[in-house]
N, C-alpha and C positions, 0 to 999 in steps of 0.2 A: 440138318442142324436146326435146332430150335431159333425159334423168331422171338427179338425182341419184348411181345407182348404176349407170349406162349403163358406165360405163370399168370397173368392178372385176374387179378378177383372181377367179383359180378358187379363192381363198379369201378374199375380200372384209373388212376389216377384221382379219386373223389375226394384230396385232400387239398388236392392242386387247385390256386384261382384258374379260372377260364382261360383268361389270355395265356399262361404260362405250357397252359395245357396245350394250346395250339400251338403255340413254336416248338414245345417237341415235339408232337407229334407228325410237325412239318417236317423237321431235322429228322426222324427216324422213316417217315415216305421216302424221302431222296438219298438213304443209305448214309448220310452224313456222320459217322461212328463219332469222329473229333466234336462235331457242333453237339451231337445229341447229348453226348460225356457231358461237355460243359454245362450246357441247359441242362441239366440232370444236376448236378452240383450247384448251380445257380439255385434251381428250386428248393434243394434238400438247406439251401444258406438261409433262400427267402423263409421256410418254413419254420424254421429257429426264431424269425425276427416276428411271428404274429402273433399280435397285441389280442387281447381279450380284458375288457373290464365291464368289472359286474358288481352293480348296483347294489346295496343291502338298506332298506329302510324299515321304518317303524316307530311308533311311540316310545316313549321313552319305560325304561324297564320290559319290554315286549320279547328281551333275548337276542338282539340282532346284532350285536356284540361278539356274544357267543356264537352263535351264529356264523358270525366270519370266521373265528378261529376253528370251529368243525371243518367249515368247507376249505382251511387252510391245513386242515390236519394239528393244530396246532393246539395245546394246551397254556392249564392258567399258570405254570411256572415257567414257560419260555420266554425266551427277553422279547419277543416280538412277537407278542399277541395284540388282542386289540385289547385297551380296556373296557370294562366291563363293571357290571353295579345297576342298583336299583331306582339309581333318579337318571339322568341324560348325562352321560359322558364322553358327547362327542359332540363341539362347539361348531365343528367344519366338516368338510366332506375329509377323511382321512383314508393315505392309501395304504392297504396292505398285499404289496405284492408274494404268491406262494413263495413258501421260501426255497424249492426245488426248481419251479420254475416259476420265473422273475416275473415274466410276459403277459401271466395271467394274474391279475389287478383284482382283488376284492376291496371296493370302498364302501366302510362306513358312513354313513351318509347320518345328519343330526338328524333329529325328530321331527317330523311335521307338526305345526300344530303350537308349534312354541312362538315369544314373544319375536323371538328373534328370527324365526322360521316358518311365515306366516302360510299356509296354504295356497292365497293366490296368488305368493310369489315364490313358490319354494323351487319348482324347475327350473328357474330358471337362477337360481340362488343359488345351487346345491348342483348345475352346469349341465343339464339335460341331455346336452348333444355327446357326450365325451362317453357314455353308456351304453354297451351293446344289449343290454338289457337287466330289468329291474327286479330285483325280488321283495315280496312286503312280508316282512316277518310279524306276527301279532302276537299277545294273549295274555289273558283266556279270550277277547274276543275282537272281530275285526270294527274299527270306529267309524266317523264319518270321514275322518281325515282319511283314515287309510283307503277309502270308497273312492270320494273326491279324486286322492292319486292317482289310482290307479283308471280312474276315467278320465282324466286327464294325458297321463300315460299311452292311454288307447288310443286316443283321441288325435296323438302326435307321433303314431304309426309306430309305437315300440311294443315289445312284449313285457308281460310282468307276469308275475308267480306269486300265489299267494302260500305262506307258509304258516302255519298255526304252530307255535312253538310250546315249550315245557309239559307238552302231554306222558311223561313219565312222571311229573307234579301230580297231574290229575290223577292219574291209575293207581298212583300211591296214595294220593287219600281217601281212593275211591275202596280202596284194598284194606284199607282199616277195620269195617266192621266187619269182616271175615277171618276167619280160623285160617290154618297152615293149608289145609284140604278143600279152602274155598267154600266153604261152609258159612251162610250167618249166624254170628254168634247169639244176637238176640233177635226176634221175630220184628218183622218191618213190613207196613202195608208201602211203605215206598221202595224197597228196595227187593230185587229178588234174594229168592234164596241159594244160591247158587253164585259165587262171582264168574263174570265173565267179560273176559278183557276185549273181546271182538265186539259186543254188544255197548261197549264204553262207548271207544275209538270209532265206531257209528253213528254215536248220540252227537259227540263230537262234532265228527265230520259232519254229519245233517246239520245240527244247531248254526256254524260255521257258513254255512252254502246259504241258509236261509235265512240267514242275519244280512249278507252281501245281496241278497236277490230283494229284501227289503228297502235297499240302499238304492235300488234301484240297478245291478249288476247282475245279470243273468249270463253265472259261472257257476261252473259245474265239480271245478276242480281245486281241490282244495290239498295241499299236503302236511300231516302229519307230522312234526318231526322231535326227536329229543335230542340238544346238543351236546348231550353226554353218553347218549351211545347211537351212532351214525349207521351202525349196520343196522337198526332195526327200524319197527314201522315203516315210513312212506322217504325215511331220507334216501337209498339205494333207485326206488322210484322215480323220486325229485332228481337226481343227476340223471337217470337215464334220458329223461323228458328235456331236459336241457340241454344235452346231448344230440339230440334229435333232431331238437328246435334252432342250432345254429346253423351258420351258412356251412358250406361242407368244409371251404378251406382254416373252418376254426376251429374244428371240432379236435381235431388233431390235439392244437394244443391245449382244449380245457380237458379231451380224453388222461391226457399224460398228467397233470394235476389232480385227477380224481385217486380218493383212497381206494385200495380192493376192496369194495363191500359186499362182493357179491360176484359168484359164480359170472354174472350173465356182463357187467363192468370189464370183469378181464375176458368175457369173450366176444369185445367189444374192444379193446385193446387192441388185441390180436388182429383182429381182421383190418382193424386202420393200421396199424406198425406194418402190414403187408406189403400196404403200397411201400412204404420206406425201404423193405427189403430190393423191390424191382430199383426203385432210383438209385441204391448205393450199390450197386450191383450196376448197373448201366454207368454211374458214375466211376467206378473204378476202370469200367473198359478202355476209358481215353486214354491213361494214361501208357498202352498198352503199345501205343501208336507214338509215342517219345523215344527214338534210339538214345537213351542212355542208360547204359548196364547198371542197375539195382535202383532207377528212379522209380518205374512201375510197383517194383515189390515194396517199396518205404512209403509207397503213398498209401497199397493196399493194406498193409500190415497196421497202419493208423489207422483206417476206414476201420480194419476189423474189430480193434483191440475199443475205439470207439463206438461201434456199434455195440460192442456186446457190453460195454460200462452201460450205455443209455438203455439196452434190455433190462438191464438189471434195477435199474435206477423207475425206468415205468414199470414194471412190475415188483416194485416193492420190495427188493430185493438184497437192495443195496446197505449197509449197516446201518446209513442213518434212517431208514425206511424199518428195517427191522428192529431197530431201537424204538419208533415210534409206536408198533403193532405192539409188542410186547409191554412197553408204558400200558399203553389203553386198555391190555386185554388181561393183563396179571400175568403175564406167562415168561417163564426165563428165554431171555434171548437163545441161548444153548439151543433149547427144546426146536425154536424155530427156525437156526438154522441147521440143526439133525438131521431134515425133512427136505432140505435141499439137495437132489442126487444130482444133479449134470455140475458139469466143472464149473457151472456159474459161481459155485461158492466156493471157488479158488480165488486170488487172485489174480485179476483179468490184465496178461503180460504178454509180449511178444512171441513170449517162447509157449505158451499156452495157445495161442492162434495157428503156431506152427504143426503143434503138435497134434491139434483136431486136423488141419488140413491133409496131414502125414495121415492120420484115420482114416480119410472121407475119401482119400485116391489111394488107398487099400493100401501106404505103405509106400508109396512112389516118392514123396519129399520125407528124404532122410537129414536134412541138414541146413543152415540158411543158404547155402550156395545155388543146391537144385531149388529153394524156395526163390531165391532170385531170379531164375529162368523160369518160371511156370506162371507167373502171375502179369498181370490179367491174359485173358489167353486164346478167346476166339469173338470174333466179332459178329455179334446175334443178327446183327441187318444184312450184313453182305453175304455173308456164309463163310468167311474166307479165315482161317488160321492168321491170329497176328502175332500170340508168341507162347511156346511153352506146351504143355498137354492138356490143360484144366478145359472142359467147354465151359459157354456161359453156363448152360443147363445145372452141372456140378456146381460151379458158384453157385449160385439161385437156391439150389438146396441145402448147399451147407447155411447156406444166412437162414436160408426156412426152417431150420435146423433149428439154430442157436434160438429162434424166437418160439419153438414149439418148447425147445425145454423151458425155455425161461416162466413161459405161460403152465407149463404141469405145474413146475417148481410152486410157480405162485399159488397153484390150487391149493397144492398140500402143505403153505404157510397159513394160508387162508382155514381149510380144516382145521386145524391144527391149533389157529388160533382161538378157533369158537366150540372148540369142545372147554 
């Protein structure tokens, strides 16, 4: 009989704080089925409730406005963006939690640099501590305030990022003196003949590096980004770094916040939703070990019908998610959910849970009745049958199931939308 920890990835539980980590893995040593359930549902509770807030600063007109509302997914006709405009419109730290998930906090933060906002007292003005880390958005270029910050920032053991904003600004007016074919239209000893967007975004990024190394800031990394289209240049980059860069049990919730931008985003998803699958999977087995006729099957039947809304909803999948791809990308919603082949773009019901399960055991559950007996159904620690046909194993694959299609699905939204 498969073991408990037979499915886990090459970092096994890497969502989980520490201590959490070791009481289950205490409870599944000593064969505890009941304790390990609980502590598995415990964890999968705790992980709903972690907080993430992140920092957005900069001069005033710099983008970082905009800014929040990209890495909110959020546009300028929604009732809940940030404002936005070309003098300072943000008097206080203001919070904008994503609006899919709550947890994770982008604030606003005023401009450094202002009368009211003076540099050697702005962290501690603007609440330092409450920050898991800082992003400085500029441009066209980084100041002495934003230097100052950010060595300050170092200085008090946090991270920060620097973001060079509106460079689809530049390349448009850099695009000017060339024809359709990239050709200059009149002869220039300053300009090649030739446009070339890579050789722009270079200029850029160098001028940028070596404006901060001036400052006295020997940094290397500089990101790119335009707040008006998040798939392209350095913003896909900027999230994965961010990504990377947090503790592991947070990463989880600013992963599920992030938009699809990018093949390598959802297959980054994926591998953390994995663990999820082992814990909701270990957590329905408790219930397995309750003699009362049809409790087992009502709590998994929620677990499932649950799980696969929150696939749908971190992979982009979900209508209000699909409404947003569509807005940004010109494309009829239709077209995008066409390209959705698994049941995910059914309506995710009871009797839809039944019916893949009826699938996955060749035909065995005909009905809710046998689904009442068969759920949860073998205990992965002891070896021992505690009710019904299903093993864990089977479990484990249909949830590895439901997250492999949800992840193509998303591929072929994602194609789909950038053609």
């Amino acid at each position: 009989m498969a073991g408990a920890g037979e499915n886990l990835g090459p970092e096994p539980l890497s969502t989980i704080p520490p201590e959490q980590q070791e009481e289950l893995k205490a409870a599944l040593k000593k064969g505890d089925l009941v304790a390990a359930a609980s502590k598995a549902r415990e964890v999968l509770a705790s992980l709903d409730k972690v907080g993430l807030n992140i920092a957005v600063t900069g001069i005033a007109g710099s983008g970082k406005s905009s800014f929040v509302n990209a890495m909110r997914g959020v546009e300028d006709g929604d009732r809940d963006r940030a404002t936005t405009g070309v003098t300072e419109t943000t008097s206080k730290p203001a919070c904008f939690p994503h609006p899919q998930y709550p947890n994770v906090i982008l604030w606003d933060l005023p401009g450094i640099g202002t009368p009211t906002f003076r540099a050697d007292t702005y962290l501690q003005q603007v609440q330092f501590d409450r920050y898991d880390f800082f992003i400085i958005v500029s441009s066209p270029r980084f100041t002495e305030y934003d230097i100052k910050l950010a060595s300050e920032i170092q200085g008090l053991g946090k991270r920060f990022y620097y973001v060079r904003a509106k460079v689809d600004q530049d390349l448009d007016y850099e695009r000017r003196p060339y024809d359709q074919s990239g050709c200059l239209k009149r002869p220039s000893a300053s300009r090649p003949p030739q446009y070339d967007e890579a050789a722009i975004l270079k200029t850029i990024r160098d001028n940028c590096i070596g404006n901060l190394q001036k400052g006295g800031m020997d940094f290397q990394q500089v990101f790119l980004v335009s707040n008006w289209s998040t798939n392209e240049y350095d913003f896909p980059k900027l999230q994965e770094t961010l990504l990377h860069d947090l503790p592991s049990h947070k990463r989880l919730a600013f992963l599920r916040s992030l938009s699809n931008l990018s093949k390598e985003t959802l297959k980054e998803k994926k591998k953390y939703l994995m663990d999820q699958v082992w814990l909701k999977n270990l957590a329905s087995l408790g219930a397995g070990v309750v003699p009362v006729p049809g409790f087992a099957t009502e709590r998994n039947a929620v677990l499932l019908v649950t799980f696969l809304t929150q696939c749908c909803q971190d992979f982009g999948l979900d209508e209000h998610s699909l409404d947003g791809i569509a807005r940004r990308t010109n494309k009829p919603i239709e077209e995008l959910r066409a390209v959705i082949k698994s049941p995910l773009g059914q309506e995710i019901t009871k009797d839809l849970v039944l019916k893949l399960l009826s699938k996955a055991v060749g035909g065995a559950v005909k009905n809710t009745l046998v689904f009442n007996n068969i759920l949860p159904i073998v205990c992965p620690v002891l070896g021992s049958v505690v009710s019904g046909i299903l093993s864990y194993k089977t479990m484990y694959s249909l949830l590895e199931g439901f997250l492999n299609d949800a992840a193509d699905d998303a591929i072929r939204v994602l194609e789909k939308a950038s053609k």
